[in-house]
C-alpha positions in Angstrom: 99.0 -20.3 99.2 102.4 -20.5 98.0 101.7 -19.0 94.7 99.7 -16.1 96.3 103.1 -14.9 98.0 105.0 -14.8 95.6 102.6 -13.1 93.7 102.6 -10.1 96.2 106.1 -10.3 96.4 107.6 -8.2 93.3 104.8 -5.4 94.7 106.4 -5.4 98.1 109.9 -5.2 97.0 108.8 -1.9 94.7 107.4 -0.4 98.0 110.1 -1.3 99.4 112.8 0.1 96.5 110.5 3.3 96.3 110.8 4.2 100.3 114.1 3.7 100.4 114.8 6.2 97.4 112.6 8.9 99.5 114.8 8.3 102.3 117.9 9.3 100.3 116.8 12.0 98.5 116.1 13.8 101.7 118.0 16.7 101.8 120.5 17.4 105.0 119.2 19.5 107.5 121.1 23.1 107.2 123.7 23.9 109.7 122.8 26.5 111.9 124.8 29.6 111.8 126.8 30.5 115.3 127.6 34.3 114.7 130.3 34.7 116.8 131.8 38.9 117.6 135.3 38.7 118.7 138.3 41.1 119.2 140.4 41.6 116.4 143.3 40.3 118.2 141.5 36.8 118.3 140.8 36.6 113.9 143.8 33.9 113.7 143.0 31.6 116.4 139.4 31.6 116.3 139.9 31.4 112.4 141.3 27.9 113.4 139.1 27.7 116.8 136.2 27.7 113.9 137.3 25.0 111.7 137.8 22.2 114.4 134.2 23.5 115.8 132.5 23.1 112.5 134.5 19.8 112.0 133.3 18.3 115.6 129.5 19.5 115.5 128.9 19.6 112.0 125.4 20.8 113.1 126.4 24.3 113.3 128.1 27.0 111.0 130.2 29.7 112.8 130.6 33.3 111.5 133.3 35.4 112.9 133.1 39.6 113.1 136.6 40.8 114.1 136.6 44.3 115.2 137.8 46.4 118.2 136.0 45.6 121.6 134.2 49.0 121.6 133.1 48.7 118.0 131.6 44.9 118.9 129.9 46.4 122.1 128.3 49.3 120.0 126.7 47.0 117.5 125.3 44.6 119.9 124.0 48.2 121.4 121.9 49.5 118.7 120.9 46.0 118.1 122.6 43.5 115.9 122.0 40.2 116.9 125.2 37.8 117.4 124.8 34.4 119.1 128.8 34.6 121.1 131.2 38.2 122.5 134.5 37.8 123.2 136.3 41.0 124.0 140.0 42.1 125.1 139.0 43.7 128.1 136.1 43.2 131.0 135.3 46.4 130.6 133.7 46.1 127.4 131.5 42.5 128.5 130.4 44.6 131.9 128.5 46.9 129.0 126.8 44.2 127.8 126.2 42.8 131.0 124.9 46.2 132.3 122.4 46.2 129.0 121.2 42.5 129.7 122.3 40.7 126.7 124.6 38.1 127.9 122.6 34.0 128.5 125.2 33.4 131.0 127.9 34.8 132.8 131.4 35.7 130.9 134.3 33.7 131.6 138.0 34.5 131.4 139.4 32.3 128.8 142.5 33.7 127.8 144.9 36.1 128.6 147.7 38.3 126.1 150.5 41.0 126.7 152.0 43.6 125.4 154.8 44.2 122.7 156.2 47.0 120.4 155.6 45.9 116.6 158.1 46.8 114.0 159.1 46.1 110.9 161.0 43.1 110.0 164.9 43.0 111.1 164.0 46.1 113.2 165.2 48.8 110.7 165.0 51.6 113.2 166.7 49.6 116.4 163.8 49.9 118.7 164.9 48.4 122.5 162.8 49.5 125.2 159.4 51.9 125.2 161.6 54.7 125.8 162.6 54.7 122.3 159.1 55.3 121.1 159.6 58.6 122.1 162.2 59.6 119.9 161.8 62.5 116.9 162.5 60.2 114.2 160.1 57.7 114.5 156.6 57.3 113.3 154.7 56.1 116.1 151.0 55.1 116.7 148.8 53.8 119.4 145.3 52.5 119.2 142.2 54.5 120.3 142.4 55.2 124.3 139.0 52.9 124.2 139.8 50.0 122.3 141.3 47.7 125.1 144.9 47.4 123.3 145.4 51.2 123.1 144.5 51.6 127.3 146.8 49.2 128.0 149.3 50.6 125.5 149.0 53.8 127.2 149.1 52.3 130.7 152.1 50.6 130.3 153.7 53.8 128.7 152.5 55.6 132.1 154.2 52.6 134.4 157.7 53.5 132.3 157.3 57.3 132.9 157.6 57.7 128.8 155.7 60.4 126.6 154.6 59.2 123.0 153.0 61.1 120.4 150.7 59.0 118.6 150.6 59.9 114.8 146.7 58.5 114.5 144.9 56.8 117.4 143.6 53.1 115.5 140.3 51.7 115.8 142.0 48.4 116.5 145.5 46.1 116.5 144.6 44.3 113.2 145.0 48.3 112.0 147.8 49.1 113.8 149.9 46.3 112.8 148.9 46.7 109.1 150.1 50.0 109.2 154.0 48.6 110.8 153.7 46.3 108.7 152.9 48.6 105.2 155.7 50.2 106.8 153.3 53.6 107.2 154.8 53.8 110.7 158.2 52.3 112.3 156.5 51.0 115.6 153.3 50.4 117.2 152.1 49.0 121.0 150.0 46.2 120.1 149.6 42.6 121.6 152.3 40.0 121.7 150.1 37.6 119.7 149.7 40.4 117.0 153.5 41.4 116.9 154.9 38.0 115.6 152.7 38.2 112.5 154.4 38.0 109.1 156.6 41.2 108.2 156.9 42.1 111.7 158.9 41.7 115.2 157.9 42.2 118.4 160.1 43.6 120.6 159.4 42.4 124.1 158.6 45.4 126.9 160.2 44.9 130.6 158.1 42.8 132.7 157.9 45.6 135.4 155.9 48.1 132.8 153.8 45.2 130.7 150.1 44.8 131.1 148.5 41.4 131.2 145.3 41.4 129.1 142.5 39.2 129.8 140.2 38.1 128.0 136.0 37.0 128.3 133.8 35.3 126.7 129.9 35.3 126.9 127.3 33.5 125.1 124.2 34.9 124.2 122.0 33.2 123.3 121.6 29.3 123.8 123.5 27.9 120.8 126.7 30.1 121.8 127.1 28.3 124.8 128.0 25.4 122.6 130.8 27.7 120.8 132.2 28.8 124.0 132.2 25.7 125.5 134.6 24.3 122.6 136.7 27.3 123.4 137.0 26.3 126.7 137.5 22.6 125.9 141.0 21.3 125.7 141.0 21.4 121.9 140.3 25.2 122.1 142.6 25.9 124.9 145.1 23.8 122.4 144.6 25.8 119.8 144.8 29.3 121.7 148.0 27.8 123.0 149.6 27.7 119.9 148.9 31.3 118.9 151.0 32.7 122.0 148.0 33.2 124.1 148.7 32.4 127.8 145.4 30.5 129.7 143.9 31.1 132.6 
């Protein structure tokens, strides 16, 4: 009896040996891609937002598309497919809530003001909003649409100041690129956007800002696990540190 097991033994050991190497060579499953649509104002902290997501649920993959509100709206519209919205404004979500594409209901998740961009050190001594109206700068808005360039013109209208805008920009990632390039000598574009490299921000008087705020929707099941890590305290961390206020 004795002899008979050990007999068998060697063969149950090669089972053994050759399940084990199936087991291993299975591949990983594939993350599944998250595409998220967000304002350009949010590319840098969602950038981040994106990493520690993809580093805490490994299981998913997000992909970001950072365009003006009203450009993310149109898309979703004429019917690309994105699994997350987050716009500048409400009045870009109620559009998508009005065509029935949202899974849940937005929530406010973060909120941004205003501030005049310049170059670096200021080279034309911009002070107040009043000074945007001077001859001898180069001066441009974004598009009376795109959440940013409403409030622009909003808070110009609460400081009783005319501005000619030299082009009206499809969004603030544009606008500041064009300070910054030094194509124009100031812009109105968020605070958040202002303190990128090679430009200032020149705060505007309390009394004439605009307080942005910001939603965010999921649409489809597996966004709600995006949004919710925007909402969790690592997200809200992370927001935070990019000079975005929370709600």
């Amino acid at each position: 009896m004795i002899a008979r097991v050990f007999r068998f033994a060697p063969l149950l050991s090669l089972f053994a040996l050759a399940a084990c190497g199936r087991d291993s060579a299975a591949p990983a499953a594939a993350p599944k891609t998250i595409v998220v649509y967000a304002a350009a104002s949010l590319a840098t902290p969602f950038t981040a937002i994106g990493k520690a997501f993809a580093a805490a649920e490994p299981q998913y993959a997000p992909q970001f598309v950072f365009e003006g509100s009203p450009s993310l709206v149109l898309k979703l519209q004429q019917g690309s497919k994105a699994d997350v919205l987050a716009t500048a404004d409400q009045a870009n979500m109620d559009k998508v809530i009005a065509a029935k594409l949202t899974a849940a209901a937005p929530v406010e998740f973060a909120r941004n003001q205003l501030a005049i961009a310049v170059g670096k050190g200021n080279p034309k001594k911009v002070a107040t909003l009043a000074d945007l109206a001077r001859a001898d700068l180069k001066v441009a808005l974004c598009g009376p649409t795109v959440p940013a360039g409403r409030y622009a013109r909003q808070a110009l209208g609460k400081a009783n100041v005319s501005v000619h805008s030299l082009s009206d920009e499809h969004s603030v990632t544009a606008l500041v690129a064009k300070v910054r390039l030094g194509e124009l000598d100031a812009g109105i574009a968020y605070a958040t956007d202002a303190i990128d490299d090679g430009l200032m921000a020149i705060a505007i008087a309390p009394e004439h800002n605009i307080t942005a705020s910001y939603p965010i929707a999921a649409l489809t099941t597996a966004g709600a696990e995006f949004v919710a890590f925007v909402r969790s305290a690592d997200g809200r961390r992370i927001l935070a540190n990019y000079g975005f206020t929370l709600p």
